[in-house]
C-alpha positions in Angstrom: 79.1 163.7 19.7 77.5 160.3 20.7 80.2 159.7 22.7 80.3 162.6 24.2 76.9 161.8 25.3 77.4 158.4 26.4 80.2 159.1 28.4 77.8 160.8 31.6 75.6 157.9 31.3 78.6 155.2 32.0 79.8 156.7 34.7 76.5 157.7 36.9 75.4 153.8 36.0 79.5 153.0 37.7 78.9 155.2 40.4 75.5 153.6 41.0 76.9 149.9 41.1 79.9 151.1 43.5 77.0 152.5 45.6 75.0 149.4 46.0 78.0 147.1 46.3 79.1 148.9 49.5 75.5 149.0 50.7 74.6 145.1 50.1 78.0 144.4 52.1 77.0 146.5 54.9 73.9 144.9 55.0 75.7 141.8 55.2 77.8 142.8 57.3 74.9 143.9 59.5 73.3 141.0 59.6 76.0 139.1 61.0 75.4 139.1 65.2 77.8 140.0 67.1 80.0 137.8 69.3 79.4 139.1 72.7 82.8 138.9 74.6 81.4 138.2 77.9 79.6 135.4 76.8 82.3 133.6 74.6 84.3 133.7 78.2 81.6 132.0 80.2 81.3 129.3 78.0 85.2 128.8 78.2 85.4 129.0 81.5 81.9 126.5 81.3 83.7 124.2 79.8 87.1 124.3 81.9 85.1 123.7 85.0 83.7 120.6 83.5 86.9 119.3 82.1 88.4 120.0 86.0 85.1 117.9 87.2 85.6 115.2 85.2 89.0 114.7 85.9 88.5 115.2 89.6 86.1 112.5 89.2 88.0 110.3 87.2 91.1 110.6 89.9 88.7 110.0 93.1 87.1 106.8 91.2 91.3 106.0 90.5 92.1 106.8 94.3 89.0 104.4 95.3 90.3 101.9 93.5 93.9 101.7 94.8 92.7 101.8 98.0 90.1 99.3 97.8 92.9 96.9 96.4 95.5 97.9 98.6 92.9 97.0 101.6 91.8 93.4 99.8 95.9 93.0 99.7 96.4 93.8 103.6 93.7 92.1 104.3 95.1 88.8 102.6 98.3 89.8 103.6 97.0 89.5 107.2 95.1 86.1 107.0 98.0 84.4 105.3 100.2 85.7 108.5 97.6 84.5 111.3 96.9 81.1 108.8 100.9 80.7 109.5 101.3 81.5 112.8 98.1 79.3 113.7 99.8 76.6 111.4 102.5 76.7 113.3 101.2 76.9 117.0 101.6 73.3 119.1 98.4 74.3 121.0 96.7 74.7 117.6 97.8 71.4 116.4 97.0 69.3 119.5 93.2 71.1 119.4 92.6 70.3 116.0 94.0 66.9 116.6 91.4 66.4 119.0 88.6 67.4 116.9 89.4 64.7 114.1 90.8 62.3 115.7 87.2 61.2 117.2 85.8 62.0 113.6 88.4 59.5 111.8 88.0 57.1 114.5 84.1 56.7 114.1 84.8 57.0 110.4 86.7 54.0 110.5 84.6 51.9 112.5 81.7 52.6 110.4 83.1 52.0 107.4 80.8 49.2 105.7 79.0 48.8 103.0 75.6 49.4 105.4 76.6 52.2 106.6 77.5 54.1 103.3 74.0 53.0 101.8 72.5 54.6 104.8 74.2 57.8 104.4 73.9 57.6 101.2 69.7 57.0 101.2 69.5 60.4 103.8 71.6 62.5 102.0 69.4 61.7 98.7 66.3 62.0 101.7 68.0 65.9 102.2 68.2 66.9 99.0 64.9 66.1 97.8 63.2 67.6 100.6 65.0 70.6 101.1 64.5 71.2 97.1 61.2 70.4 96.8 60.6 72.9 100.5 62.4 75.9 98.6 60.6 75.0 94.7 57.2 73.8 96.1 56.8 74.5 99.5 57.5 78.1 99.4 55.1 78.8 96.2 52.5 77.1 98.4 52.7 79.8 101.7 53.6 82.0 99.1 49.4 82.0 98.0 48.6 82.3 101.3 50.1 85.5 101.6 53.3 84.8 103.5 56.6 84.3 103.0 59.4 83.9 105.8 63.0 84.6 104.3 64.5 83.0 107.8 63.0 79.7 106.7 64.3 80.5 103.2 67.4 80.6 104.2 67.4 77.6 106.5 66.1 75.4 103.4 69.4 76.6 101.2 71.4 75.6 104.2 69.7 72.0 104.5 69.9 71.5 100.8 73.9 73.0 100.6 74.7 70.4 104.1 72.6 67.4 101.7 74.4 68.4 98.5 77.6 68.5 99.8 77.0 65.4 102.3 76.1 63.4 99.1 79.1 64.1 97.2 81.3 63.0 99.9 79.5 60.3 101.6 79.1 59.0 97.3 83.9 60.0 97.2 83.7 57.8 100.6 81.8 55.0 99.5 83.9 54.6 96.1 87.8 54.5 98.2 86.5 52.5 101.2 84.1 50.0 99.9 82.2 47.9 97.0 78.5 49.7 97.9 79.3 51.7 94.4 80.0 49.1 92.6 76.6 47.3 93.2 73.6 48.5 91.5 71.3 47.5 93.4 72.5 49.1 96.3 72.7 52.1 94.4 69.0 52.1 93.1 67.7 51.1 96.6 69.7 53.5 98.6 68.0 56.2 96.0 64.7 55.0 96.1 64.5 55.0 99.9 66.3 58.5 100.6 63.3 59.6 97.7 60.8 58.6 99.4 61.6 59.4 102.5 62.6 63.0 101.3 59.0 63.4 100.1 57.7 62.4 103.1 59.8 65.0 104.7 58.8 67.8 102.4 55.4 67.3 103.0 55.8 67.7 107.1 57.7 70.8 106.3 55.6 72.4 104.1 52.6 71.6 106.8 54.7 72.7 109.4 55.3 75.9 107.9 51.8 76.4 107.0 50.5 76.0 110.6 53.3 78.4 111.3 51.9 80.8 109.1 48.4 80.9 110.4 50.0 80.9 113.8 51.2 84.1 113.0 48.3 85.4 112.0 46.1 84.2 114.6 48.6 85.7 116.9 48.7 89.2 115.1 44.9 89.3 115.2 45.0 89.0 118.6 47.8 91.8 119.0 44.9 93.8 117.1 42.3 93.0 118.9 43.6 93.8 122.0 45.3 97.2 120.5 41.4 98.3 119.8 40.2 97.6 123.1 
């Protein structure tokens, strides 16, 4: 009899758990969004074109590059061709023949110890002046509100000439006579070329000062005469 009873009661609390089982999946289900197949293709095609870009891109900067290199190559290519030919040309030799002989000649005649201590003393003169010109000098027209990059570059040519000229006057004076191997010759060849490179950097950086206010006396009166 119980069972009997019992027996409704089990299966309306069955059919209510098989109802809300398939109503919490479609709620899931529901809130799920959907994919929206437009969408999913514009992003795929999105992302095709960018791939395509890059490696467009990529190949140009590729193509640059071989060309570039291929140019630097015909370039050289070129040079070492007109090097040979001018290597080989009698005119060419007889013209640069004419140009050092002179040079070696007065090379030879002035080779003495006198001599190399001179060249030695201005090229220690260059380098100090043009050094302190570009360090100094241009810091000090630099506070007066001008700055000339012409004369900027004229200092790095002087100093690169005195650099240079020391080196080789210094390579000189070692092969062709004893002025390196004397001290004293040494010490008073530097002393002189630093004193007389100061002396130079200070004309220069006056020089350049008085060209400065030159230029402004001058633009004033380009002003001036504009009002008028």
């Amino acid at each position: 009899m119980f069972l009997h009873m019992l027996k409704p009661i089990l299966l309306s609390c069955l059919l209510l758990m098989l109802l809300f089982s398939d109503l919490g999946g479609n709620l899931a289900m529901g809130d799920e969004k959907p994919v929206d197949p437009a969408f999913s293709a514009e992003e795929k095609k999105a992302e095709k074109t960018a791939e395509e870009t890059e490696g467009k891109v990529e190949e140009a900067i590729e193509t640059a590059k071989e060309s570039t290199k291929e140019a630097v190559d015909a370039i050289h290519t070129k040079t070492d061709e007109i090097a040979k030919k001018v290597n080989e040309s009698e005119d060419a030799k007889k013209y640069s023949a004419g140009i050092l002989e002179p040079i070696y000649s007065m090379a030879e005649y002035m080779s003495f110890s006198s001599f190399y201590w001179l060249a030695f003393a201005v090229m220690v003169s260059g380098v100090i002046s043009f050094a302190l010109q570009l360090i100094i000098g241009k810091l000090a027209v630099l506070f007066r509100g001008g700055l000339s990059f012409s004369q900027i570059l004229t200092d790095i040519q002087g100093l690169v000439i005195s650099l240079v000229g020391l080196f080789y006057t210094t390579q000189a004076a070692t092969e062709n006579s004893n002025f390196t191997t004397s001290p004293a010759a040494v010490l008073s060849a530097a002393a002189l070329g630093l004193v007389a490179g100061f002396f130079f950097y200070l004309r220069g950086q006056a020089t350049e000062l008085e060209a400065l206010e030159g230029r402004r006396e001058e633009a004033r009166i380009t002003r001036a005469a504009k009002n008028k």
